[in-house]
N, C-alpha and C positions, 0 to 999 in steps of 0.2 A: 391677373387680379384687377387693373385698373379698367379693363374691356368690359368685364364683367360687372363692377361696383357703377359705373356707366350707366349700362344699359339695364340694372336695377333700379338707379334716377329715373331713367326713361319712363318704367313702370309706373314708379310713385309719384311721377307726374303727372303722368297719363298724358305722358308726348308718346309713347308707342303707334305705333301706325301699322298696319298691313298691307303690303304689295301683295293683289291678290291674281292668280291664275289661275285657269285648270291647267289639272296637272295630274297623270295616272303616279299614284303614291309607291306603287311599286317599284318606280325608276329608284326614288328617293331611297324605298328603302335597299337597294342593292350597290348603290352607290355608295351609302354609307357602309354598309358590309365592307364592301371591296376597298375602300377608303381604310380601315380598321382591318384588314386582312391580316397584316404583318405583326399587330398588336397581338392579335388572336394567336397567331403562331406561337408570338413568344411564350405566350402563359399556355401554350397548349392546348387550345382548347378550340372545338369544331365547332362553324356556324350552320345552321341550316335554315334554311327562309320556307317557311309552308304557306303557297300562297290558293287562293281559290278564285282567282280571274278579277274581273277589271275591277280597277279602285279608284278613281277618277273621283277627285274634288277639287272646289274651290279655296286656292290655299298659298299660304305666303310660303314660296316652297324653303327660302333659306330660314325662316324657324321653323319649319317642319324638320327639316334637314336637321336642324341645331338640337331639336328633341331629341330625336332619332338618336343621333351621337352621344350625347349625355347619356340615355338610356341603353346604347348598348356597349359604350366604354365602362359604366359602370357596370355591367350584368359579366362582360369579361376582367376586371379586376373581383370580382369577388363571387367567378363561378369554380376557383380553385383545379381549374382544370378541366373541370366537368362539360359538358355540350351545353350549348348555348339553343332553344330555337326564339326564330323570330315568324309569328302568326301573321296573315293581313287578312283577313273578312271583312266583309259590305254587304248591302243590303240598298236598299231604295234610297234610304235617307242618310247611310252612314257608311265611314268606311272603320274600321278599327284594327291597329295595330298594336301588338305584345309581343314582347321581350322576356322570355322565359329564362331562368339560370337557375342550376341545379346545384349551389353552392351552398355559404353560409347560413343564407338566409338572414332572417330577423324578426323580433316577435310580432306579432298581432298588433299589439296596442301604440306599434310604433311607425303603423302603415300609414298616419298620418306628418308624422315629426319629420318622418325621413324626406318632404320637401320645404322644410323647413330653412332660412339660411342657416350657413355655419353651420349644419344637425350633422354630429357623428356619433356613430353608434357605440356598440361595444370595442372593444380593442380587435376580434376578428374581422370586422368588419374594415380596418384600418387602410388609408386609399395605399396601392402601392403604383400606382402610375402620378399620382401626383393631380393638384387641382386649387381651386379657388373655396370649397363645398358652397357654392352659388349655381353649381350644373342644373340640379334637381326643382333648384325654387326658378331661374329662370323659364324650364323646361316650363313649368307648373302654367307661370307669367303667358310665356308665347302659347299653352294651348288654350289660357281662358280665353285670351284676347280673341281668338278663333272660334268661341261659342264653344269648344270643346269639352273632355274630360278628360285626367291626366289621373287614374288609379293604381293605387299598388298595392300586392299582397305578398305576403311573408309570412314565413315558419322559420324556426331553427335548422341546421342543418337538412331543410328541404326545399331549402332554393327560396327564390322570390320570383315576381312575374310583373310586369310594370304596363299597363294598357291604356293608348293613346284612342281617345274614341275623336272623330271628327265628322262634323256636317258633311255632307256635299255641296251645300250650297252657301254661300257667305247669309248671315244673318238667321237660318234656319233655326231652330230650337231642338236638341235633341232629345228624346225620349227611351230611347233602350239601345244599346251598342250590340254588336255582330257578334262579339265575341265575351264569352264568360270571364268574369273577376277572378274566379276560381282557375289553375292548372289545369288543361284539360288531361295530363297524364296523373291527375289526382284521383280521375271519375271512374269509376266503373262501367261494365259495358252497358250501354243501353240507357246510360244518364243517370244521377244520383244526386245526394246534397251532400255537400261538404261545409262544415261550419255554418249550416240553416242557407246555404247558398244552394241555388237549382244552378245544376251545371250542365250541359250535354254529353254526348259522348266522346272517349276521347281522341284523339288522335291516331291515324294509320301510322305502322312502324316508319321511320326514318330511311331514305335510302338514296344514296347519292344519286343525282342528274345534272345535266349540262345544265345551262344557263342558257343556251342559243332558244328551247323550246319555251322559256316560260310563259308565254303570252297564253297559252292552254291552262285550262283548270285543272288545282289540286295541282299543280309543280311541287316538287320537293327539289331543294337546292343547296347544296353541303359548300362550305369554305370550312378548309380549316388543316390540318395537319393531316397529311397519308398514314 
């Protein structure tokens, strides 16, 4: 709690700083998987990382890292069992990361509160790992400070999905992220609107592969319980 109330000062001082590098974000996010492997186990639940090749930006990698985690310790406390994926798309200007969970979920109008400090939801939503509820507003903190975007959607009982959009370059300005607000196992074939949102098509079936191959397009990469 007191790491955390800290480096909320930091913010609203505006003493936060960025140690910046390139860095392929894929590392980052497989690390943090693997880091959170044993959590997954306990609550059951299988990760898969669907990636589509290089994702290289300029980026302070220990709060990148710090999002990452917040976003997917929470997507496994309240995917109730269910499969977890984590997306990474890019493009020229951008690389973009999401966190898919197919759990409780939470309404619509609450897609903003939930980075809110201290925001907790309804009683399902209630943390069972345990926490400061400072994860989500930090996360929020270290992507603006990054130029970035830090969005999230929800339903009821149809999961949520949480998408890190980031520059590639420090300073750049962004204008559209790689990857849709919307689920892409929401969309229909061939692309559709969900909630007046343009989405694309969704996602190829899931299916386990090694880790040793991912530096190839389109990997699929499963952690999680046999």
């Amino acid at each position: 709690m007191l790491s955390d109330l800290l480096e909320i000062s930091r913010f609203d001082a505006g003493a936060a700083q960025l140690i910046v590098e390139e860095v392929d974000l894929r590392d980052l996010v497989y690390r943090v998987v693997e880091a959170n492997a044993s959590l997954a186990e306990t609550n059951n639940t299988e990760i898969t990382v669907h990636e589509g090749g290089e994702a290289k930006a300029e980026v302070d990698s220990r709060r990148i890292e710090r999002i990452l985690r917040n976003l997917l310790v929470n997507a496994i406390e309240h995917s109730e069992g269910h499969p977890i994926d984590v997306l990474i798309e890019s493009d020229d200007a951008a690389v973009a990361i999401a966190v898919r969970d197919h759990g409780v979920g939470f309404e619509a109008s609450q897609a903003r509160q939930v980075f809110h400090r201290f925001w907790r939801g309804d009683s399902a939503r209630a943390r069972t790992v345990g926490g400061t509820g400072l994860g989500l507003a930090i996360a929020m903190e270290d992507a603006n400070l990054h130029g970035g975007w830090l969005t999230a959607w929800g339903r009821p009982a149809m999961g949520a999905q949480f998408r890190l959009t980031l520059p590639r370059k420090v300073g750049a300005i962004l204008e559209t992220s790689p990857l849709p607000l919307v689920p892409r196992d929401l969309v229909g074939p061939g692309g559709t609107r969900f909630d007046g949102l343009e989405a694309p098509a969704p996602l190829a079936p899931s299916s386990p592969a090694s880790p040793a191959p991912r530096r190839a397009a389109s990997i699929e990469t499963t952690v999680g319980p046999s």
